[in-house]
MIFIKOL-872171 format. One line per field, with one value per residue: z, y, x of N, C-alpha, C in turn; residue number from 1; chain. Coordinates in steps of 0.1 Angstrom, whole numbers. Atoms other than C-alpha are relative to their C-alpha. Last residue first. Layout:
BEGIN
n_pz: [Z, ...]
n_py: [Y, ...]
n_px: [X, ...]
ca_pz: [Z, ...]
ca_py: [Y, ...]
ca_px: [X, ...]
c_pz: [Z, ...]
c_py: [Y, ...]
c_px: [X, ...]
pos: [NUM, ...]
unit: [A, ...]
***
This chain:
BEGIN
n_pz: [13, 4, -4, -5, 9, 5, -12, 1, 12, -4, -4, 7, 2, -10, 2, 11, -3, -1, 3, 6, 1, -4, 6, -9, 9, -5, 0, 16, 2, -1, 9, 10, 3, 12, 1, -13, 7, 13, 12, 3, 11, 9, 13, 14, -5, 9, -1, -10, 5, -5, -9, 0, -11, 3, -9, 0, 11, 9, 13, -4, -8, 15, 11, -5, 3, 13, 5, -7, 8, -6, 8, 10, -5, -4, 12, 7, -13, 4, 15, -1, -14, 10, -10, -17, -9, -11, 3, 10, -9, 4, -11, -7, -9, -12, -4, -12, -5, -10, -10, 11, 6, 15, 5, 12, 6, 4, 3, -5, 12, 9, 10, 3, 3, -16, -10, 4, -2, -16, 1, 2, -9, -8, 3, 1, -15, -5, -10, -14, -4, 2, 7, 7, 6, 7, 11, -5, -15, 4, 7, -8, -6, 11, -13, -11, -7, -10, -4, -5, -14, -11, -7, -4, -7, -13, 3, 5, -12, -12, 9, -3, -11, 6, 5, -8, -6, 3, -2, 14, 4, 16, 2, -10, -12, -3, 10, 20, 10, -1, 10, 18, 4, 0, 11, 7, 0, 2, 12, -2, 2, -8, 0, -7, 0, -12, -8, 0, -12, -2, 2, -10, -13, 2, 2, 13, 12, -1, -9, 7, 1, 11, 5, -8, -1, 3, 16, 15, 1, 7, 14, 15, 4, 5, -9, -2, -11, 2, 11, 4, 18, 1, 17, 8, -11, 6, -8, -2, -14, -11, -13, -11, 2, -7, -6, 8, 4, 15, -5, 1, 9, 6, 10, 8, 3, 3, 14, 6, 3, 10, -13, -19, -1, -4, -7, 4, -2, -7, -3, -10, -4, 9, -6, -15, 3, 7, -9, -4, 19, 12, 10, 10, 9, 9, 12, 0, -2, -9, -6, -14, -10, -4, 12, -7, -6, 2, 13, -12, -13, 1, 3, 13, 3, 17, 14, 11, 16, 7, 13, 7, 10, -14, -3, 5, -7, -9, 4, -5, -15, -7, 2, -7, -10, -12, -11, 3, -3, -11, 7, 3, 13, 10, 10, 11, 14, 0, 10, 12, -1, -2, 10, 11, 6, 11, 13, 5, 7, 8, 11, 6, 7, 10, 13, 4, 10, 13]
n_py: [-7, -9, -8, -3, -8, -10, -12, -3, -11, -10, -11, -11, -8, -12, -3, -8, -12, 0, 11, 2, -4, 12, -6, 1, 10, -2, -14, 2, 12, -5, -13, 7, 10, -2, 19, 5, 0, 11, -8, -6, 10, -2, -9, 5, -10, -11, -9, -7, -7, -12, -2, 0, 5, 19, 10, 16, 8, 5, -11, -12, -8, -6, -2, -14, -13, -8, -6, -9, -13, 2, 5, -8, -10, 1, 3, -13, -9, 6, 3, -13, 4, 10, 7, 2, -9, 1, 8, -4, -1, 9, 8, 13, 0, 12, 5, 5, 6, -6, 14, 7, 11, -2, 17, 2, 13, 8, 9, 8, 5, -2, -3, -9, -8, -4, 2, -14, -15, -10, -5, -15, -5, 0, -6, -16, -4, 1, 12, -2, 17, 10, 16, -3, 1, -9, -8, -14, -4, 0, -10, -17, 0, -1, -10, -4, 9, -2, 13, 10, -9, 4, -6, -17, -1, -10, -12, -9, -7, -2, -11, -16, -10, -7, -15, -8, -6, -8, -7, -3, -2, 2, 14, -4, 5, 14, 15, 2, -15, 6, 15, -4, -8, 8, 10, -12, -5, 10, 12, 11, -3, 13, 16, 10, 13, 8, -6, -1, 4, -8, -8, -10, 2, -7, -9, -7, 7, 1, -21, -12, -7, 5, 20, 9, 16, 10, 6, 2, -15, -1, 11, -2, -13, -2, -11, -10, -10, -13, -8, -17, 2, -11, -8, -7, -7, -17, -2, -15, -14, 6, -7, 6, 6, 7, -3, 1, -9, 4, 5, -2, -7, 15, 4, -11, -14, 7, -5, -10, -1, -11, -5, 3, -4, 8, -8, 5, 16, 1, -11, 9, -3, 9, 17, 3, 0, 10, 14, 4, -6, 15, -6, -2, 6, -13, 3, 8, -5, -3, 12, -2, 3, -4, 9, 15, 0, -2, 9, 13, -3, -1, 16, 4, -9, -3, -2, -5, -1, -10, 4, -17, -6, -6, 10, 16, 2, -3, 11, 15, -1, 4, 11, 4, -1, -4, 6, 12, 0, -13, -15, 0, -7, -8, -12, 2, -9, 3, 4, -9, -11, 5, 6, -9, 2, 15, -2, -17, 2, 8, -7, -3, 13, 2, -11, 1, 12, -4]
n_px: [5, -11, -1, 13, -1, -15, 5, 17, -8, -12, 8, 11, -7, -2, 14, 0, -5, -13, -4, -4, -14, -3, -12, -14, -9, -15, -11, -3, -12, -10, -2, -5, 11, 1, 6, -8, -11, 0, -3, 7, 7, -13, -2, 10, 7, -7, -10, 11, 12, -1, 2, 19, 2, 5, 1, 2, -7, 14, -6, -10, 8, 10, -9, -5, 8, -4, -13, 2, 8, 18, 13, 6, 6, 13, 10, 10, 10, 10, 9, 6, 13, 7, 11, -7, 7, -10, -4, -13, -10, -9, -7, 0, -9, 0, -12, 5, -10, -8, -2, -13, 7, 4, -6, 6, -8, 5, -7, -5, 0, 9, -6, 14, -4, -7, 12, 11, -9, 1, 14, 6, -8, 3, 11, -5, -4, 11, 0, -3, 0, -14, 3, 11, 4, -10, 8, 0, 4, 10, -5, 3, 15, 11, 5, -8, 12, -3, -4, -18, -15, -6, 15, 1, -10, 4, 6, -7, -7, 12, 2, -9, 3, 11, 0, -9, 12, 8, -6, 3, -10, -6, -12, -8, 0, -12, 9, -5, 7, 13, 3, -2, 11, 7, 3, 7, 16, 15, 0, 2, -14, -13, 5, -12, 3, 15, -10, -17, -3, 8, 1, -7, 7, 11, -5, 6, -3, -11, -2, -3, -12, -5, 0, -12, 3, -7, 9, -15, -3, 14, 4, -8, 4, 13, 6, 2, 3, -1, 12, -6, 1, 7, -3, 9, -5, 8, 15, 6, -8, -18, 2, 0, 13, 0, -10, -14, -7, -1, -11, -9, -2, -7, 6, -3, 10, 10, 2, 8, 12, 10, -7, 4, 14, 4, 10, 17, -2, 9, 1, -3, -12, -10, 1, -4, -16, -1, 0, -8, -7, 9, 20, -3, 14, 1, 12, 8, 14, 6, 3, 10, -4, -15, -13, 1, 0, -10, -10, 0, -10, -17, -4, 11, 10, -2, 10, -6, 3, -7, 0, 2, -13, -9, -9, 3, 8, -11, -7, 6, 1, -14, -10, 14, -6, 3, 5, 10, 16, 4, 4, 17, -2, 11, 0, 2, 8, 14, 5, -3, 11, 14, 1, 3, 12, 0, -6, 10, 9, -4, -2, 11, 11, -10, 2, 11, 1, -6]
ca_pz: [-59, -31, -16, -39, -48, -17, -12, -42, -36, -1, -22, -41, -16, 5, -32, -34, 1, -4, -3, 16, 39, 36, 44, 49, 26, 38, 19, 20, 59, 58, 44, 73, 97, 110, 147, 147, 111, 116, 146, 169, 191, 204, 213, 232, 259, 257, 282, 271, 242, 261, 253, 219, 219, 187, 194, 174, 191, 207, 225, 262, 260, 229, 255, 285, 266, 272, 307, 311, 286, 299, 269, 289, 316, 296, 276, 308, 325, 293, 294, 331, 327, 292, 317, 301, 263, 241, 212, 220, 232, 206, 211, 180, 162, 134, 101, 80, 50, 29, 4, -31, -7, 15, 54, 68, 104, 117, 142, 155, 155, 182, 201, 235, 247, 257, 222, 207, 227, 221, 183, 182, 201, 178, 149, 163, 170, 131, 121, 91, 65, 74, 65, 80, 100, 124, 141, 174, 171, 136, 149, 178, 154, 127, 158, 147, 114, 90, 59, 55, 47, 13, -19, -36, -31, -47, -84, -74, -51, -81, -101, -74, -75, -116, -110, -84, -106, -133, -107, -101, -64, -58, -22, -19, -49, -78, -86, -90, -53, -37, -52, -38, -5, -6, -13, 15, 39, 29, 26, 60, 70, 68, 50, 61, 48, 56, 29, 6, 12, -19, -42, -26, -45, -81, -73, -64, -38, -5, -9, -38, -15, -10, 19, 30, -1, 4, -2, 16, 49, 49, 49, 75, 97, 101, 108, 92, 94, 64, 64, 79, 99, 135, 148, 182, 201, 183, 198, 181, 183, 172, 159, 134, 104, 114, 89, 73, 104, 108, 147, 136, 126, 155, 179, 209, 239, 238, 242, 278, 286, 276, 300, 284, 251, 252, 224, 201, 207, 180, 160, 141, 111, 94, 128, 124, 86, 93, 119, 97, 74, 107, 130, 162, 196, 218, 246, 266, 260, 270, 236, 211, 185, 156, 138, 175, 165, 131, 132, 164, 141, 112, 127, 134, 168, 190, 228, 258, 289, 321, 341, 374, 393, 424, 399, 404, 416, 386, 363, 377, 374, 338, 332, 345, 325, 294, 268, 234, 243, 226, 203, 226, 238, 273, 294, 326, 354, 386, 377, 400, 428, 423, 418, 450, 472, 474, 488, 519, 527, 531, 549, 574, 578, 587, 608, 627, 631, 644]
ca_py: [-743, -750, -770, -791, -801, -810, -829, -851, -854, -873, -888, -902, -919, -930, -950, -962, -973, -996, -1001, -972, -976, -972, -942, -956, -943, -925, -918, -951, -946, -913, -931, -958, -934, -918, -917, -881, -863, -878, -855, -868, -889, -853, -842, -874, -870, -903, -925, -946, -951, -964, -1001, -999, -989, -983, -943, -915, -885, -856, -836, -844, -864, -886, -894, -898, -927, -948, -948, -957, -981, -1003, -1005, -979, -1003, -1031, -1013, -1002, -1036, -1045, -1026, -1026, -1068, -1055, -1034, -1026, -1024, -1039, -1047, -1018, -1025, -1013, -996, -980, -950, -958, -925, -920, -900, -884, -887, -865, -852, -835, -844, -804, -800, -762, -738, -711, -675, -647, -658, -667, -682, -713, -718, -706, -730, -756, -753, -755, -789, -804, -793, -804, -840, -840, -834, -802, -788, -754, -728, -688, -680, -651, -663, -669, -708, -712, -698, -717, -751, -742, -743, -774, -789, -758, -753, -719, -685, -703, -685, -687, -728, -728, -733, -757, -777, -786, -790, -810, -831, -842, -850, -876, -889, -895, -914, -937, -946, -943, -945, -919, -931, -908, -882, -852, -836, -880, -872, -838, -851, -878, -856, -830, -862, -878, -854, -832, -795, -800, -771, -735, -709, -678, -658, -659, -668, -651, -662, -693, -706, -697, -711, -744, -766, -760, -743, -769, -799, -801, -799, -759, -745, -707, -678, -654, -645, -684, -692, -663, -672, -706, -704, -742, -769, -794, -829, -853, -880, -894, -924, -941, -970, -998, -1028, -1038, -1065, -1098, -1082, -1108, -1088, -1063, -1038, -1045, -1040, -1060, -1052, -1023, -1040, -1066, -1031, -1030, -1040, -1079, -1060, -1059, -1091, -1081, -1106, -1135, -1113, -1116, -1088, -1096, -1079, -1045, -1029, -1062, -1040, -1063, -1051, -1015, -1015, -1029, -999, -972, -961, -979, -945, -956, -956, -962, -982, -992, -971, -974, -974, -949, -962, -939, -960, -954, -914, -918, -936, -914, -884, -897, -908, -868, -844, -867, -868, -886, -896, -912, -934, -937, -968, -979, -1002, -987, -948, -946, -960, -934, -906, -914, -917, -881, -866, -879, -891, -877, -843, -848, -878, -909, -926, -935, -950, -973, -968, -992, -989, -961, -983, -1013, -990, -975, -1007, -1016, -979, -976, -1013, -1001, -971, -996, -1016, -983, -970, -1004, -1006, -971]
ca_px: [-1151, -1128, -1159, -1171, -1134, -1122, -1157, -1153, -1113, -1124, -1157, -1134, -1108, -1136, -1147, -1112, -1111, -1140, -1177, -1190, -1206, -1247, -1269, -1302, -1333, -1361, -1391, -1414, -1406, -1432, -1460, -1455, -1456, -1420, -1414, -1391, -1400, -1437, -1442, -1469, -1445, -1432, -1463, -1474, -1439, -1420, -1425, -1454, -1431, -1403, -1409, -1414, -1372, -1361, -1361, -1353, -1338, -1363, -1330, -1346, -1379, -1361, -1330, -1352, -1375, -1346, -1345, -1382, -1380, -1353, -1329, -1305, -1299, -1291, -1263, -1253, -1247, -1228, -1207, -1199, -1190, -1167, -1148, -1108, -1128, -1100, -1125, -1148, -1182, -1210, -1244, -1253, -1266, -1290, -1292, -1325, -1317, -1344, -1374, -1379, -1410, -1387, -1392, -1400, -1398, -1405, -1393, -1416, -1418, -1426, -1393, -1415, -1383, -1390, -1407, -1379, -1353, -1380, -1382, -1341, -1339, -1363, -1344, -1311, -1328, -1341, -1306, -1303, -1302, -1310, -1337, -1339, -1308, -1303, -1335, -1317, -1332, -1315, -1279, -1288, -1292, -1269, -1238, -1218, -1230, -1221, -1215, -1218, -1241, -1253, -1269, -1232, -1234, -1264, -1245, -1218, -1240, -1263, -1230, -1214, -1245, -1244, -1209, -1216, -1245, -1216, -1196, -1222, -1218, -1254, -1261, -1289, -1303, -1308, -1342, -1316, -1331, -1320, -1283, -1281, -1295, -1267, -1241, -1250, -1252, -1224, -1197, -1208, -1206, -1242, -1263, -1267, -1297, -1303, -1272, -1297, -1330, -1351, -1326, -1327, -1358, -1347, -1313, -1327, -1309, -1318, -1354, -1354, -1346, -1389, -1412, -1399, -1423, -1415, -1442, -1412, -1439, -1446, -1410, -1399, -1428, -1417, -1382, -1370, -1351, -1348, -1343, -1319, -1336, -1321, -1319, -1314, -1295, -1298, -1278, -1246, -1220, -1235, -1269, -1271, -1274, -1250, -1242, -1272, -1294, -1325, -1326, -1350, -1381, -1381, -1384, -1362, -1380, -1364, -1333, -1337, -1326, -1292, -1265, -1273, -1269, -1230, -1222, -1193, -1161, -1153, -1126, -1119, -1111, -1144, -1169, -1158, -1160, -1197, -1202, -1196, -1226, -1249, -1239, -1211, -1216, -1189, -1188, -1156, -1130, -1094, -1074, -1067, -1043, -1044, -1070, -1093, -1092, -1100, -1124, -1141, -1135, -1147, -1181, -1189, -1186, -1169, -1174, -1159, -1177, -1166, -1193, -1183, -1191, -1219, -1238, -1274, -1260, -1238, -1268, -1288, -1267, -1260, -1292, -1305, -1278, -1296, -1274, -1264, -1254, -1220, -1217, -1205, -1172, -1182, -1156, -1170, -1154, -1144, -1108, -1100, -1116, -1094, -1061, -1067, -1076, -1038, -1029, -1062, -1045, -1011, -1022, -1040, -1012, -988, -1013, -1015, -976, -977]
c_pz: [3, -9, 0, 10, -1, -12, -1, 8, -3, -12, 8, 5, -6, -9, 16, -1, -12, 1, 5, -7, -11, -4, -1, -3, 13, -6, 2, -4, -17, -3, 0, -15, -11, -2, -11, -2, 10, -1, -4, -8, -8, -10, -9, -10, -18, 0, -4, 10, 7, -3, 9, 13, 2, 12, -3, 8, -3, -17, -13, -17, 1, 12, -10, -10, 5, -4, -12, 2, 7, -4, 9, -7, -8, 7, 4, -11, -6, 12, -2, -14, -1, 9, -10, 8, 16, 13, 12, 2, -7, 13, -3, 12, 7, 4, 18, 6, 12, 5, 6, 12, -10, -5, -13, -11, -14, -4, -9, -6, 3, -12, -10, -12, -4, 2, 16, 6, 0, 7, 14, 4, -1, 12, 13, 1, 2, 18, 8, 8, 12, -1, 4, -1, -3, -15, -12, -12, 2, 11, -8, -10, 11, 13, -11, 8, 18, 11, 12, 0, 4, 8, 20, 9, 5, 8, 12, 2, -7, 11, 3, -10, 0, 15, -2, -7, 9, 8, -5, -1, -15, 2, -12, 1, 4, 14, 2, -2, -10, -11, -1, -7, -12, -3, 0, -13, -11, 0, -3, -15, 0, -3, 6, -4, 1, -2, 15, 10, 2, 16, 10, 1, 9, 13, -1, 2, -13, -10, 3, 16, -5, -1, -14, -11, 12, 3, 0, -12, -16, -4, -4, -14, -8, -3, -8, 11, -2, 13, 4, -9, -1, -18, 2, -5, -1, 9, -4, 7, 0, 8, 11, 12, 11, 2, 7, 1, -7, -10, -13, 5, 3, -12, -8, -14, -13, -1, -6, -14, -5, -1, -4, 5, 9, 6, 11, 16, 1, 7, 15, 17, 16, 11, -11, 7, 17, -1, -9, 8, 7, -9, -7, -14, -12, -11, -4, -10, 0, 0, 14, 9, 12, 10, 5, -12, 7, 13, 2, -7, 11, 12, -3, 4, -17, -12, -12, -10, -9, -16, -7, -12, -2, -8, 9, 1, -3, 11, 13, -2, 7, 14, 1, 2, 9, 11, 9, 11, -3, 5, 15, -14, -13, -12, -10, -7, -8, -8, -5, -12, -12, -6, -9, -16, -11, -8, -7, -18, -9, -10, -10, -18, -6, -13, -12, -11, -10, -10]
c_py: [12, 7, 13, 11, 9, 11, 11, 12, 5, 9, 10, 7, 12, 11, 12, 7, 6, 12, -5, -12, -3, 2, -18, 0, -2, -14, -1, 5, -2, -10, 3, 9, -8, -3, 6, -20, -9, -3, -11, 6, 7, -15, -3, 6, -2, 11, 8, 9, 6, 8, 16, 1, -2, -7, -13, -7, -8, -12, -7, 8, 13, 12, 10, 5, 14, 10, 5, 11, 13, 14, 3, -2, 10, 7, -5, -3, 13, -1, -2, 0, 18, -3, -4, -7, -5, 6, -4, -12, -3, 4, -8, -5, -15, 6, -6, -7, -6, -9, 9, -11, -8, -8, 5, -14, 1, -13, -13, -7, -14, -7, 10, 5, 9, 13, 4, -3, 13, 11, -2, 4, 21, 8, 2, 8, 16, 5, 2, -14, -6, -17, -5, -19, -7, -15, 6, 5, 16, 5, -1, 6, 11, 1, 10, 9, -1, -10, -3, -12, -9, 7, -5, 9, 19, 2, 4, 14, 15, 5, 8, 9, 9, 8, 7, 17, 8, 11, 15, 19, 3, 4, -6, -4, 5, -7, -14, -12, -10, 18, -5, -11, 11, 10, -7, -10, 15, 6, -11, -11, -18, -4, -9, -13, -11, -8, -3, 7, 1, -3, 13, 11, 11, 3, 15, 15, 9, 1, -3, 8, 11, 2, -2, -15, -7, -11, -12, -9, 1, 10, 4, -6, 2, 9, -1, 13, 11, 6, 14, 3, 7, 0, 15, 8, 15, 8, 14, -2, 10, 11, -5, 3, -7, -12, -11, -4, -9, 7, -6, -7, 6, 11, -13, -7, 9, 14, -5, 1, 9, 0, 11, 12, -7, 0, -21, 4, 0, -17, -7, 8, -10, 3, -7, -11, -4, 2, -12, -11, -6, 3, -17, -1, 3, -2, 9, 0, -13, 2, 6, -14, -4, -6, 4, -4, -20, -1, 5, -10, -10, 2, 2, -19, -10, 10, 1, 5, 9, 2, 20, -5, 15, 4, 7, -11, -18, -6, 0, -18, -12, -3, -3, -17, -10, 0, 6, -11, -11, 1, 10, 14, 2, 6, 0, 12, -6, 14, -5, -12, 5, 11, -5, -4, 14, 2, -14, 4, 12, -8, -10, 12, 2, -11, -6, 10, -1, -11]
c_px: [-11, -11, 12, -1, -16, -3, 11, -3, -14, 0, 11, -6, -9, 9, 2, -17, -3, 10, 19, 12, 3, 18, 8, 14, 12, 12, 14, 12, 2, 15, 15, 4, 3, -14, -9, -6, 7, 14, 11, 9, -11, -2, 12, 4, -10, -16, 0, 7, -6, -11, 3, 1, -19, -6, -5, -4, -13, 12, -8, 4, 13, -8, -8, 10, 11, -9, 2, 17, 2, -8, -10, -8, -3, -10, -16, -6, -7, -11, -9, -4, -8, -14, -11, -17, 5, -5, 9, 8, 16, 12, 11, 4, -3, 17, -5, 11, -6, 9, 11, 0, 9, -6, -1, 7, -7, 7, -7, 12, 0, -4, -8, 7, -9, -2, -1, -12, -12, 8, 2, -12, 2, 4, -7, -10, 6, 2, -14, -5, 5, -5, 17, -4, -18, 4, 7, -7, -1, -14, -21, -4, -3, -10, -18, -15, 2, -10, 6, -7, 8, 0, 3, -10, 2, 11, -11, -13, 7, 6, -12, -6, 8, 2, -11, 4, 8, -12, -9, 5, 6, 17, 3, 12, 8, 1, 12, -13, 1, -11, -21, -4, 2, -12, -12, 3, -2, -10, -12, 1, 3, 13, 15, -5, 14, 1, -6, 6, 11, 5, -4, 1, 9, -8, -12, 3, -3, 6, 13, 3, 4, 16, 9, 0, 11, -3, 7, -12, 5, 0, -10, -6, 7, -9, -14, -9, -3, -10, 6, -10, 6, -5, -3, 3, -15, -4, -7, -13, -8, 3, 10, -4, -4, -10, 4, 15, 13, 11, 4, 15, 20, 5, 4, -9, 5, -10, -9, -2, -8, -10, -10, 1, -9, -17, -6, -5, -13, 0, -11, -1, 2, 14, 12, 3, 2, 18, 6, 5, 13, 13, 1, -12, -3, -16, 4, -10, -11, -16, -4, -7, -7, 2, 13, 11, 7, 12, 18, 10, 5, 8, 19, 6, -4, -8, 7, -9, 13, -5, 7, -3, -2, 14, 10, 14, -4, -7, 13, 4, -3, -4, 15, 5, -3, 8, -2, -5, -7, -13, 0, 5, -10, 4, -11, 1, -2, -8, -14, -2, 7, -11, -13, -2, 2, -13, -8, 12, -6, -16, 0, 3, -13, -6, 6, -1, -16, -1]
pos: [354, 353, 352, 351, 350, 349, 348, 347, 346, 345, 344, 343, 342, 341, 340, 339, 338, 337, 336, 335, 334, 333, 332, 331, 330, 329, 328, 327, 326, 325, 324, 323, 322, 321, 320, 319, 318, 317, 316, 315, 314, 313, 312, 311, 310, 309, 308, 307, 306, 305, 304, 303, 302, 301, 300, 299, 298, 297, 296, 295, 294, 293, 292, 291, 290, 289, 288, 287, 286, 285, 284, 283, 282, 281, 280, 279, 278, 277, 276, 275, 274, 273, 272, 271, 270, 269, 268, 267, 266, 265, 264, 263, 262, 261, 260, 259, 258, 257, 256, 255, 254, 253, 252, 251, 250, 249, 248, 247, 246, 245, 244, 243, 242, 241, 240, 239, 238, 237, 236, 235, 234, 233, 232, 231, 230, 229, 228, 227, 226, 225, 224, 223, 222, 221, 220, 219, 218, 217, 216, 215, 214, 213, 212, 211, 210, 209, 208, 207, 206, 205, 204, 203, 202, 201, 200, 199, 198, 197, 196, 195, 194, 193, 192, 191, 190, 189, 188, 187, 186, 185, 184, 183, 182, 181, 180, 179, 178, 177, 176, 175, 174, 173, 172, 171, 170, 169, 168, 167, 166, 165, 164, 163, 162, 161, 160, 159, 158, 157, 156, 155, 154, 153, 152, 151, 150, 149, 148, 147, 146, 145, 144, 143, 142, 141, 140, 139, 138, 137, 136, 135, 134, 133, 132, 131, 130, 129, 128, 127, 126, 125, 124, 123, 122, 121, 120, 119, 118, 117, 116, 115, 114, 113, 112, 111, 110, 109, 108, 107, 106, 105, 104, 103, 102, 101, 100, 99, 98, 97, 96, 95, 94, 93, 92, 91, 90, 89, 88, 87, 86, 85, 84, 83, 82, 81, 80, 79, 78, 77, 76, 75, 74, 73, 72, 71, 70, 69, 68, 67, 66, 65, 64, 63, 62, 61, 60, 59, 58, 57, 56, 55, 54, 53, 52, 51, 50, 49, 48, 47, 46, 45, 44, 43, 42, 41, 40, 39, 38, 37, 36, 35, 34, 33, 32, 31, 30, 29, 28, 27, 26, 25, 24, 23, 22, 21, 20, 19, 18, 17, 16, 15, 14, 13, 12, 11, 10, 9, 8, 7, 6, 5, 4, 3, 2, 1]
unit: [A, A, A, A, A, A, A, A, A, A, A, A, A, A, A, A, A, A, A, A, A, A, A, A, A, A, A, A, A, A, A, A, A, A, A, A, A, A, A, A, A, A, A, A, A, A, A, A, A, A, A, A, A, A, A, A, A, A, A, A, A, A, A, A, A, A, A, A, A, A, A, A, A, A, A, A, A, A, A, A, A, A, A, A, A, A, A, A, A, A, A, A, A, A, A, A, A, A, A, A, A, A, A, A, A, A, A, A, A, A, A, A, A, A, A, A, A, A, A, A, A, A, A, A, A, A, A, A, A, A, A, A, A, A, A, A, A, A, A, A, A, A, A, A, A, A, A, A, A, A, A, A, A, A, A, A, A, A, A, A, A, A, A, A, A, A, A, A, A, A, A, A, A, A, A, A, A, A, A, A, A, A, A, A, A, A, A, A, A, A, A, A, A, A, A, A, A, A, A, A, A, A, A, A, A, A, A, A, A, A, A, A, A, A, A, A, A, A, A, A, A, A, A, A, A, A, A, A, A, A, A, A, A, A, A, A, A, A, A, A, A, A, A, A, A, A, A, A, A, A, A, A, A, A, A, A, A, A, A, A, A, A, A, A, A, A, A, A, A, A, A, A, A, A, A, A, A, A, A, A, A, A, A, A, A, A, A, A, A, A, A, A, A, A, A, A, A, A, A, A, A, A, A, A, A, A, A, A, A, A, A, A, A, A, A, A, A, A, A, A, A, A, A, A, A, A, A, A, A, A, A, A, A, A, A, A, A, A, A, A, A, A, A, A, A, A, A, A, A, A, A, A, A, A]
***
């Protein structure tokens, strides 16, 4: 009896132990291959628990109310810098990160993070425009430009087919870049010029909507959306799968576009900081990271995944840009202060009552 009693005792002390050999995951939704999880599990012998968010605000908001327990999260460029001021984040021990010698030099030049103290580039997307490719050419419609989002004369002919990003920044920002203004103008004036450009396609619309655009684009039931390069991609093989009779196209406007950095970052009070940073290294190796861009066709800062990644999908411009195409894109940047969140808050309130 005594033995049972010594062995329960041990089979309680190691519970604890083991229940804290996880690493929390506080990601986007679909944003990491299964595949890599599995394989990371398997490699350090943990769990790896995920969480999802569907924008930046949510995660913000989420962590300002308290939230505590996560290890990585992975937060876009436009918010990171507040992240690293609020104190939100612990620097990055890069003994421990050989791998990040495979991530391009170009993209460790991040604003936000000039250093690269707490982040690690993870991978981008663009925003452009998604469309059904028979519909457009059938209709006579120019995708490459924000008119088919934007112009009254255009939509006319798409009304009630076309969805743009339930999203303050990004439908601002590609108002601002249509008018000819920088994406990141705080120039109040240029703010009124876009709600008045929204104002008046807004009636040619079916929603605002950055949730369920990319089926709804997929089943054919709409026509053009603004839309997340990785969405896009993710539509055209649905239909493709699918034998649909149409395809899916990418179209980078020629005004230029958005180019949004997801990041690697270990949270300030993260319980396994050692597991952290174990996965961060295991996802830079190429072979891992390519499975991210082979699955929902993100981005990728990784040179070393390349020979990974499937040819067809390096082959479109809207995913690994060419130089041409980079002229174009512009990077979302945080906004300065609360009074400038506050605005765009009452900005979008009013953009969308109207």
């Amino acid at each position: 009896m005594r033995t049972l009693v010594l062995a329960l005792g041990l089979l309680v002390a190691a519970l604890p132990a083991a229940a804290q050999n996880r690493l929390h995951l506080y990601i986007w939704s679909d944003y990491i291959a299964p595949d890599v999880i599995a394989a990371f599990e398997s490699e350090c012998g943990c769990q790896v628990v995920q969480s999802h968010y569907a924008d930046n605000e949510e995660m913000l908001a989420k962590l300002a109310a308290g939230a505590k327990g996560y290890d990585l999260i992975v937060p876009s460029t436009e918010v990171l810098g507040g992240m690293i001021k609020q104190n939100m984040l612990q620097p990055l021990d890069k003994s421990r990160l050989p791998n990040l010698a495979n991530i391009e030099i170009g993209f460790l030049d991040n604003p936000a993070d000039p250093d690269g103290r707490y982040s690690v580039p993870y991978a981008y997307t663009v925003t452009l425009i998604g469309y059904n490719t028979r519909k457009v050419e059938e209709l006579g419609i120019d995708p490459h430009s924000w008119s088919v989002i934007f112009d009254p004369a255009v939509l006319q002919k798409i009304k009630g087919r076309v969805t743009v990003l339930d999203s303050p920044r990004e439908l601002l920002a590609a108002a601002l870049i249509y008018l000819g203004h920088p994406a990141n103008s705080l120039d109040p004036a240029h703010w009124k010029e876009a709600a008045e450009v929204i104002r008046q396609a807004k009636p040619y619309w079916a929603a605002f909507n950055a949730a369920s655009y990319m089926r709804q684009l997929a089943a054919g039931s709409i026509w053009v959306a603004h839309a997340y390069s990785s969405d896009i991609f993710q539509a055209r093989e649905e239909v493709r799968q699918a034998g649909r009779g149409f395809d899916i196209g990418f179209a980078l406007p020629r005004e230029g576009a958005l180019v949004g950095m997801d990041n690697l970052v270990i949270h300030r009070d993260a319980p396994r900081p050692d597991l952290a940073h174990q996965f961060i290294n295991f996802v830079l190796d190429g072979r891992q990271s390519a499975q991210l861009t082979n699955l929902i066709g993100a981005g990728n800062p990784n040179r070393a995944a390349r020979p990974y990644i499937r040819p067809d999908i390096l082959e479109i411009s809207a995913i690994f840009p060419d130089a041409e195409t980079l002229r174009r894109l512009q990077v979302p940047e945080e906004l300065p202060s609360a009074r400038e969140r506050r605005a765009l808050s009452r900005w979008w309130t009013e953009v969308k009552a109207r």
